[in-house]
C-alpha positions as CSV (number, residue, x, y, z in Angstrom):
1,X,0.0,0.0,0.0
2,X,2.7,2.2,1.3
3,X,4.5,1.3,-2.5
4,X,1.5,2.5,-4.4
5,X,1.1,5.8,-2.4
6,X,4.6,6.4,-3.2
7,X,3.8,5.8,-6.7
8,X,0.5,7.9,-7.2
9,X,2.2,10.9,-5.5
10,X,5.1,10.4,-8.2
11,X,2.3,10.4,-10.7
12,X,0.8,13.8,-9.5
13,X,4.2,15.4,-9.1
14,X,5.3,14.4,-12.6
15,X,3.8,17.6,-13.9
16,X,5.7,19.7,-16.7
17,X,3.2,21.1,-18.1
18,X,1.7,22.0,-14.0
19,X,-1.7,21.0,-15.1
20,X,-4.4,21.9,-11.5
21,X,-6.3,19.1,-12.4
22,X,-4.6,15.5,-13.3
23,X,-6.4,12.5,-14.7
24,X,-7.8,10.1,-12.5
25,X,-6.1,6.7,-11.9
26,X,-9.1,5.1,-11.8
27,X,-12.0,5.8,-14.2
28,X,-12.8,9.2,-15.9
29,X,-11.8,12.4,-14.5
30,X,-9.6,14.6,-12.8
31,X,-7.9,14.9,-9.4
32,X,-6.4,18.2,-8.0
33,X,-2.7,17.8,-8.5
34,X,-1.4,21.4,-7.9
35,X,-2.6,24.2,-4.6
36,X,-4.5,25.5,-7.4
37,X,-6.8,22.8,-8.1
38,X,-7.4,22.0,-4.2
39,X,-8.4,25.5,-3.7
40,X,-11.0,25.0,-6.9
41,X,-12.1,21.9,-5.5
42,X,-12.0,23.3,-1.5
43,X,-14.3,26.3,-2.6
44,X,-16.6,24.1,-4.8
45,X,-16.8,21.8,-1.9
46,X,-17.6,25.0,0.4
47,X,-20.3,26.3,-1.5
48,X,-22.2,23.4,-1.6
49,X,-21.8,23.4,2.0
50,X,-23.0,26.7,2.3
51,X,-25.9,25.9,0.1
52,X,-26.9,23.0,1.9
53,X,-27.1,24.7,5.1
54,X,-29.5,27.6,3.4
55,X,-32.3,24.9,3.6
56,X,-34.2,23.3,6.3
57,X,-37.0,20.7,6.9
58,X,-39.2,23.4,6.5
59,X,-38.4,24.4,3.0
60,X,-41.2,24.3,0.5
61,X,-39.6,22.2,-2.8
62,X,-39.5,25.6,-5.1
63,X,-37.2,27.0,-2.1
64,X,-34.9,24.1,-1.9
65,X,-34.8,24.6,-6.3
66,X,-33.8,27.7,-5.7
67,X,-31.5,27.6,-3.2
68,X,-29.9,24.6,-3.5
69,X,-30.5,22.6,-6.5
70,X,-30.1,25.4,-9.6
71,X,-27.0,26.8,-7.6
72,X,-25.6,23.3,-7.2
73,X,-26.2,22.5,-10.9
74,X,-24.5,25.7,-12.0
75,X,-21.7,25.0,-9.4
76,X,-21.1,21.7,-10.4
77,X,-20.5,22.9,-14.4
78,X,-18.4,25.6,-13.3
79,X,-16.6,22.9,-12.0
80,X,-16.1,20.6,-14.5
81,X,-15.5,23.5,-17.0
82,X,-12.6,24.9,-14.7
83,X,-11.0,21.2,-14.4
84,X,-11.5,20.5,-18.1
85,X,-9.4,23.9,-19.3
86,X,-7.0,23.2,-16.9
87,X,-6.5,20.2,-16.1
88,X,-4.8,16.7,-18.7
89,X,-7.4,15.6,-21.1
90,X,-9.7,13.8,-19.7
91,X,-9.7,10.0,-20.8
92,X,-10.5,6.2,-19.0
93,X,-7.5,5.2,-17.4
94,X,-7.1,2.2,-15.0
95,X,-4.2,2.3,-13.2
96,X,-1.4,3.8,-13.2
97,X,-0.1,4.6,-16.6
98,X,2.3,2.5,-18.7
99,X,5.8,3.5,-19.7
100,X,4.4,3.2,-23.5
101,X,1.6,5.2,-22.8
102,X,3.4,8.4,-21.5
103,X,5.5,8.5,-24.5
104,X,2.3,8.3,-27.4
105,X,1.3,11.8,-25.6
């Protein structure tokens, strides 16, 4: 376990081009791999947060639309946009990648 850490930091700080966002190592998608792209992800995370607490059991549904679920929606592709124009092009990758694959980039 302790190996693979080792190996999936390597993988993160192997970053030339100092892309925010890096490709997954499982699956499709990005994970933060520069300050940059944790502070992207740590104010996303925030204000969903701080959405979340805007509603209460009381809510009617058109509240909890408006407060939550349109914001949320618009959050989440503001998101995704930021990643995707800064971050490696997204692709499905399992595992980490092969010696023959870094060099057909």
């Amino acid at each position: 376990m302790i190996t693979f850490i080792k190996k999936y930091i390597a993988y993160l700080n192997d970053n030339p081009q100092r892309y925010w966002f890096k490709r997954k190592l499982y699956g499709w998608g990005w994970a933060p791999a520069r300050w940059e792209g944790w502070a992207v992800t740590a104010l996303y995370v925030a204000l969903l947060v701080l959405f979340a607490l805007s509603i209460d059991d009381s809510s009617p549904p058109n509240e909890v639309f408006a407060t939550f679920v349109l914001p949320a929606f618009f959050l989440t592709g503001l998101f995704i946009r930021v990643a995707y124009k800064t971050g490696e092009s997204p692709r499905w990758q399992w595992g980490l990648p092969k010696e023959d694959d870094e060099k057909k980039k």
